[in-house]
C-alpha positions in Angstrom: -34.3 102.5 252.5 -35.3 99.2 254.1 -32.0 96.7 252.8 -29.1 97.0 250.4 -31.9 95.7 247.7 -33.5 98.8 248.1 -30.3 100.9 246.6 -27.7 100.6 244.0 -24.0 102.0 244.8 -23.0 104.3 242.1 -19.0 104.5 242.3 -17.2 107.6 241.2 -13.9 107.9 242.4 -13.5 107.3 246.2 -17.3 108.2 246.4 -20.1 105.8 246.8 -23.1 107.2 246.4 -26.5 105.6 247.6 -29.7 105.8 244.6 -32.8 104.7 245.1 -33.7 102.8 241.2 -36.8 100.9 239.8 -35.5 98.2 237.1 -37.4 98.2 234.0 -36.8 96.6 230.7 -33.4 95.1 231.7 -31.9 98.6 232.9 -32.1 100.8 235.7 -33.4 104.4 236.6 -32.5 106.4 238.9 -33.5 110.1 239.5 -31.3 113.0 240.4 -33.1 115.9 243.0 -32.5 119.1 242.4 -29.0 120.8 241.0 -26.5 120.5 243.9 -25.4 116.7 243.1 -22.6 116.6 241.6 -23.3 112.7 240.1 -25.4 112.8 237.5 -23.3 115.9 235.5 -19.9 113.2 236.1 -21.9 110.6 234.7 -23.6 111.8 231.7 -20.9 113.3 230.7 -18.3 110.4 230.6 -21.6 108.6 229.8 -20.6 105.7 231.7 -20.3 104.3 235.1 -19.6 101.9 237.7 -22.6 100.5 239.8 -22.7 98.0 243.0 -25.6 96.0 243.3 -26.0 93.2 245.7 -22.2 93.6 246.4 -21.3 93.3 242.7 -19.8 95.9 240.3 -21.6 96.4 236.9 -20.4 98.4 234.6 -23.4 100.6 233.2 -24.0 103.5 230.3 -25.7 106.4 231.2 -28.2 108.0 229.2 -31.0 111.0 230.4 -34.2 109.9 229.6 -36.0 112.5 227.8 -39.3 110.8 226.6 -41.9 112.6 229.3 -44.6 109.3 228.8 -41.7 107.4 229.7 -40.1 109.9 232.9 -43.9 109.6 233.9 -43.6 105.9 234.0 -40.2 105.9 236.2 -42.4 108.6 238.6 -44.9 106.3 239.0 -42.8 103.2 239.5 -40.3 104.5 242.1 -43.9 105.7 244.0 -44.9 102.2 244.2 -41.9 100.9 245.3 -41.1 103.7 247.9 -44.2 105.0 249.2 -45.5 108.3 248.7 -43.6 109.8 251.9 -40.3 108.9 250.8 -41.0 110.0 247.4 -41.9 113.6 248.4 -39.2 113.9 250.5 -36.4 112.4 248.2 -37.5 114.0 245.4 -39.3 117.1 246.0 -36.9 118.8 242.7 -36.9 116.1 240.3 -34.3 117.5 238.4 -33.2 114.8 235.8 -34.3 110.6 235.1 -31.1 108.8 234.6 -31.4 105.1 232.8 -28.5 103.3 233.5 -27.9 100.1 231.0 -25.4 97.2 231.1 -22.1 97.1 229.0 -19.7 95.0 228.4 -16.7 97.7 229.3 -15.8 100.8 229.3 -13.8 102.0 225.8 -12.8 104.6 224.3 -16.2 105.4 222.3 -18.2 106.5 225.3 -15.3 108.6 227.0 -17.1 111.6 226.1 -20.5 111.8 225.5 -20.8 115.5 226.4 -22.9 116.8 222.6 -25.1 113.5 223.1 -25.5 114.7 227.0 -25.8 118.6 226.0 -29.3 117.1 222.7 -30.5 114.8 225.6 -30.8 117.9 228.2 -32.8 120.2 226.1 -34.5 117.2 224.9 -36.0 116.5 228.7 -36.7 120.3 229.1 -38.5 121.2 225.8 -42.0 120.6 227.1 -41.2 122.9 230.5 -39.0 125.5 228.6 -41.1 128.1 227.9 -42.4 128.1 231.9 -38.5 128.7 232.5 -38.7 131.7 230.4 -42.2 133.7 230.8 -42.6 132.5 234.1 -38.9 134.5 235.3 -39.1 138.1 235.3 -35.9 138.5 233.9 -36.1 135.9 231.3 -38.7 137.3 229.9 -37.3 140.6 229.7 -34.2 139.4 227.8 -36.5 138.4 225.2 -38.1 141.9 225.3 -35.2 143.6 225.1 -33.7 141.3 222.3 -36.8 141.3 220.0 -37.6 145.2 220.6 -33.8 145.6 219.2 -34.3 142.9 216.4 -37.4 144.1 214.7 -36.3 148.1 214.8 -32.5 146.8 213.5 -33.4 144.0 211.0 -35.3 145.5 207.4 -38.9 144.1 206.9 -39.6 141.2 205.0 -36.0 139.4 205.4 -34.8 136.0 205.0 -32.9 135.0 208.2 -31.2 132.3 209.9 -31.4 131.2 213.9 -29.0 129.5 215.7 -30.2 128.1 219.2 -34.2 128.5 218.7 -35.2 126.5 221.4 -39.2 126.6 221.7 -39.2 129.5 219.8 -39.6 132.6 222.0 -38.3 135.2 219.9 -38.7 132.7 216.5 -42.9 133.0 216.7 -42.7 137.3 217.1 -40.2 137.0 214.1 -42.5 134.9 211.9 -45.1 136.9 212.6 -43.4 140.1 211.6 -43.1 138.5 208.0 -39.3 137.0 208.2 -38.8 133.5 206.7 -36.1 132.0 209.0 -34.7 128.6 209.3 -34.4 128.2 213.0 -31.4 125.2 213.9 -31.3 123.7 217.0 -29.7 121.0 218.3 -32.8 119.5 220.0 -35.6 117.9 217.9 -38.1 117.9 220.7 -37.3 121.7 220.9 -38.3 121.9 217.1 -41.4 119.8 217.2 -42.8 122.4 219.3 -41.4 125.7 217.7 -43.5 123.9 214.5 -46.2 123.4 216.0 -46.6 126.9 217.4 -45.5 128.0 213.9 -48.2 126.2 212.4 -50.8 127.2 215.5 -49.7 130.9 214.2 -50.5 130.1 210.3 -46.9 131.4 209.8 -45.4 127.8 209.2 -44.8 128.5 205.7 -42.1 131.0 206.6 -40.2 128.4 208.8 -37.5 125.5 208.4 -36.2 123.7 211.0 -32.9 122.0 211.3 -32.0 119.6 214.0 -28.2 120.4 214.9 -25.8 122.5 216.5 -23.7 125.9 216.3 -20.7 124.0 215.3 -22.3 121.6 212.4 -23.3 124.6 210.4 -19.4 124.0 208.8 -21.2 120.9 207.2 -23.9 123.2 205.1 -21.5 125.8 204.3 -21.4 125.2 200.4 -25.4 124.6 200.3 -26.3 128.3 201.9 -23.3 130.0 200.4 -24.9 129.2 197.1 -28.6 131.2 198.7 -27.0 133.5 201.5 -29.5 134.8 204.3 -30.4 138.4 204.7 -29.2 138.2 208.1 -29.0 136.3 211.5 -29.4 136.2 215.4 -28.5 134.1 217.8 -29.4 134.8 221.4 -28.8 134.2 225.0 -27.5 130.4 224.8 -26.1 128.8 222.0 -23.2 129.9 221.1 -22.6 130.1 225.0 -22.5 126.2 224.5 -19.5 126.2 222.0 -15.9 125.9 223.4 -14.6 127.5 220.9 -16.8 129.7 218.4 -14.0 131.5 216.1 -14.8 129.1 213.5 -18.6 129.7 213.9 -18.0 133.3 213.2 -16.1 132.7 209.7 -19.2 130.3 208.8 -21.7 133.1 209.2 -19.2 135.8 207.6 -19.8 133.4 204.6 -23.7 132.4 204.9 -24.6 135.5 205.3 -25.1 138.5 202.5 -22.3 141.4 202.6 -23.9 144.1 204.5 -26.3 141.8 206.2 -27.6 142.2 209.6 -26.6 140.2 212.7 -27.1 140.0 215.9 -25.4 138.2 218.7 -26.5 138.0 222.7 -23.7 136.3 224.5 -22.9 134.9 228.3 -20.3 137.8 229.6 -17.6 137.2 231.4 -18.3 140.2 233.6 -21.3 140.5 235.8 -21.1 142.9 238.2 -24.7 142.8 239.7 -24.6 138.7 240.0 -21.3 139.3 242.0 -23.6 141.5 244.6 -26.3 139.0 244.1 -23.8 136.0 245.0 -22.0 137.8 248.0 -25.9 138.8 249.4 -26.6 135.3 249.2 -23.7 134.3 251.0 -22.0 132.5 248.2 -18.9 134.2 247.9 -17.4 130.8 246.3 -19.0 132.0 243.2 -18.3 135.4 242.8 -15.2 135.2 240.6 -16.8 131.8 238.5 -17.7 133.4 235.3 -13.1 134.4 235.0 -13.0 130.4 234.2 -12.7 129.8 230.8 -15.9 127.4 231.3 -18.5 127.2 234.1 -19.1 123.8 234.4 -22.6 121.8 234.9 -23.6 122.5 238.3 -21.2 125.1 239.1 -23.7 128.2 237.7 -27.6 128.2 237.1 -27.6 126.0 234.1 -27.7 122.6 233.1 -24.9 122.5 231.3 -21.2 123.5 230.7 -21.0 127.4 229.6 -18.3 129.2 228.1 -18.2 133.3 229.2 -16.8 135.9 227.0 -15.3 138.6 227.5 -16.0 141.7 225.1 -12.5 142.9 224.8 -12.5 139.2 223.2 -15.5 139.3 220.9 -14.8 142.9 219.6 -11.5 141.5 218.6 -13.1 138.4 217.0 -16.3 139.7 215.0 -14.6 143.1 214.0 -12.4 140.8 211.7 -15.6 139.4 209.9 -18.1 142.1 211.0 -18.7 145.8 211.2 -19.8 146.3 215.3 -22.7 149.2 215.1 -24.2 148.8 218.6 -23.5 146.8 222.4 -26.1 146.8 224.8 -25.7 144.8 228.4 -29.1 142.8 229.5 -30.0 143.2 232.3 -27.4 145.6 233.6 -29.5 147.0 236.7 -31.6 143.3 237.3 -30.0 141.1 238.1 -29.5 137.6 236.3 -32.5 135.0 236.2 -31.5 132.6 239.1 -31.9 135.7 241.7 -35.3 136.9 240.3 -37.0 135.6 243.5 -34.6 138.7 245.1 -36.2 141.0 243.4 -40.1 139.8 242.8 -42.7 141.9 244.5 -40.2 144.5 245.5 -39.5 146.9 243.0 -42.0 148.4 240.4 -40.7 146.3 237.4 -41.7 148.7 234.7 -40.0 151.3 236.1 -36.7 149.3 236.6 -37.0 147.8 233.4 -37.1 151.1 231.7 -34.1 152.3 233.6 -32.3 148.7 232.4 -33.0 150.1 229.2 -31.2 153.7 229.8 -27.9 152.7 230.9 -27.8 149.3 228.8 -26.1 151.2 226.0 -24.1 153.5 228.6 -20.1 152.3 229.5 -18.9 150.9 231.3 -22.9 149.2 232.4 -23.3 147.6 228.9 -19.7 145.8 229.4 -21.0 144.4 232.7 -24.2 143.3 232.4 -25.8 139.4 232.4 -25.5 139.0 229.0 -24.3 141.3 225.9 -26.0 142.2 222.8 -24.1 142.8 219.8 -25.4 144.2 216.6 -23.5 144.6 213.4 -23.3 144.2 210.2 -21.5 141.6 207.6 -18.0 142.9 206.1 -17.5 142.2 201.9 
C-alpha cells in the first residue's frame, strides 16, 4: 500500500488493523483472507466498529455482503485499484466481503447482531455449499451414512419436518423417496436453491420451505400442533448453532406425532480421532477445544460459533421427551472434514468407510466420534 489513502484503520481494542477497501455507494468494503483473522468474527458479531481514515475515527456498521453479483463487483473494484499482484497475494482465500456503513453511534440495538451475522453467513455460502460437501470425503460420507439410516428407520410415504436444510443434500434423496417435508432454514438463499433442485427433480410438490431458525419454531407451535408431522431429522449443524436447545426438544415433543420417528446428528463434545488429527498437525492448542461450552468463530473449522454436546447430556435431555432406540458416531475411524486432505489418496476409502460403519454402533467408538446420530422415537 502506496499512502495512508490506500488503507483504512479498523480499531478493535488496543489493535489497529490495516484493510485495504474500495468505497462504493457511500460505504466501504473490505475483504477478509482466509479464517485465521480474528477481525471480521469481532466485528460482525458486535456488528459495529470503529474505523480511521485520513486520521479520523468513523464510527461504522458492519454487515457481510452476501449478494454474489454484488461480492463480484467489490472483486473487481479492489483489482483495479490494487493491481492484480497485490490482489493475488492479499487475497488468495477470500474468505468473507465486509461493507462497512456510517452511523451516527454506537447503541444498544446493534450490541449483538450475532442471528443477523449467523442468516448473513449461510447466505454468502449458499451458492459454494454443496462444493463444501461432495467435494470433502468426509462430508459426503456423513450424508451417506445419515440418509442410509433415515430411509431404512423412517416408514415410507411420511410427512416430515427438517430443521437446518441448507442446499438440500439429504432434503432432495428424501423427496425423492416420496416424503413431503417442510424443510426450515434460516437462510433464504439456502432455500431458493433447495427449491429449485426440488423443482429440477419434479418432487416440488412434496416440499415447503420456511425461512427461520431452530429456536423460532416456538412461534408455529399452535399451527403444526393442530397437523403434527410423521416425524423429523435434523442433521450435522443446526441445532449445533443453538446455545441452548432444551426448549427446542419440548417443541418437537409437541409437533411431532406420539410414536413418531426422529432423528438427531449432533457436534459431540468428544472426538477422539480430531484430538490425534490436531496433535499430528502440531496444534496441540486445540486439542481440548470442543470441553468449552462453545467453540467460537475461528477457533474450530466453521464459520461460526458452535455449541458441543456431550451424550451423557443429550441422553439425559431427549429421554425425557423421547424413547432413544439407536446412537451411532460419524465418522469414528475418519477423521473430521477439516483433516480430509490427511487422509486423501492414502487409504482405500471404501474399505475404511465400511469399517466406519462397523464400529459406529460399537462403545465406547460411537460416544467419540465427529458427530453423533441419535434415533428415537416420540413419547405420548
Amino acid at each position: 500500500m502506496k499512502n495512508n489513502e490506500d488503507y483504512l484503520i479498523l480499531k478493535i481494542g488496543n489493535k489497529a488493523v490495516p484493510l485495504a477497501f474500495v468505497e462504493a455507494y457511500s460505504s466501504f468494503y473490505v475483504i477478509s483472507s482466509g479464517n485465521s483473522n480474528r477481525w471480521p468474527g469481532e466485528v460482525l458479531r458486535a456488528g459495529a466498529a470503529i474505523l480511521s481514515l485520513h486520521g479520523e475515527n468513523i464510527t461504522v456498521k458492519a454487515k457481510l455482503l452476501t449478494n454474489s453479483d454484488q461480492q463480484k463487483e467489490i472483486k473487481d473494484a479492489m483489482r483495479a485499484k490494487y493491481g492484480n499482484m497485490n490482489f493475488n497475494k492479499w487475497f488468495s482465500e477470500i474468505s468473507r466481503i465486509i461493507k462497512f456503513s456510517q452511523t451516527e453511534g454506537l447503541n444498544e440495538e446493534n450490541i449483538n447482531h450475532y442471528e443477523e451475522w449467523l442468516k448473513d453467513e449461510f447466505d454468502s455460502i449458499a451458492q459454494h455449499y454443496d462444493h463444501h460437501i461432495y467435494d470433502n470425503l468426509v462430508n459426503n460420507y456423513l450424508r451417506e451414512r445419515s440418509l442410509s439410516l433415515m430411509k431404512t428407520f423412517f416408514p415410507p410415504l411420511q410427512r416430515l419436518m427438517e430443521i437446518g436444510s441448507g442446499t438440500g443434500t439429504e432434503t432432495l434423496e428424501m423427496l425423492k423417496s416420496g416424503h413431503e417435508i417442510t424443510a426450515i432454514d434460516i437462510s433464504e438463499n439456502m432455500n431458493s436453491i433447495l427449491r429449485k433442485k426440488a423443482n429440477d427433480a419434479n418432487v416440488s410438490n412434496l416440499l415447503t420451505t420456511m425461512t427461520v431458525k431452530a429456536s423460532d419454531l416456538v412461534n408455529y407451535e399452535k399451527e403444526f400442533m393442530n397437523k403434527p408431522f410423521d416425524g423429523l431429522y435434523s442433521n450435522y449443524g443446526a441445532l449445533n448453532c443453538e446455545a441452548n436447545i432444551d426448549a427446542i426438544m419440548e417443541i418437537v415433543h409437541k409437533i411431532v406425532k406420539p410414536h413418531g420417528k426422529i432423528v438427531f446428528g449432533i457436534f459431540n463434545k468428544f472426538c477422539l480421532v480430531e484430538m490425534i488429527a490436531h496433535l499430528i498437525g502440531r496444534k496441540p492448542g486445540r486439542v481440548f477445544e470442543r470441553f468449552s461450552n462453545r467453540i467460537p468463530e475461528g477457533a474450530s473449522r466453521f464459520c461460526i460459533d458452535v455449541y458441543p454436546y456431550s451424550p451423557a447430556y443429550l441422553k439425559k435431555l431427549f429421554s425425557k421427551w423421547f424413547n432413544i432406540e439407536m446412537i451411532y458416531g460419524c465418522p469414528v475411524i475418519l477423521p473430521p472434514s477439516n483433516y480430509s486432505f490427511m487422509i486423501k489418496g492414502r487409504i482405500n476409502e471404501e474399505r475404511v468407510k465400511k469399517a466406519d460403519i462397523f464400529f459406529s454402533k460399537m462403545w465406547p467408538f460411537k460416544f467419540i466420534g465427529d458427530h453423533t446420530l441419535y434415533l428415537m422415537s416420540n413419547k405420548k
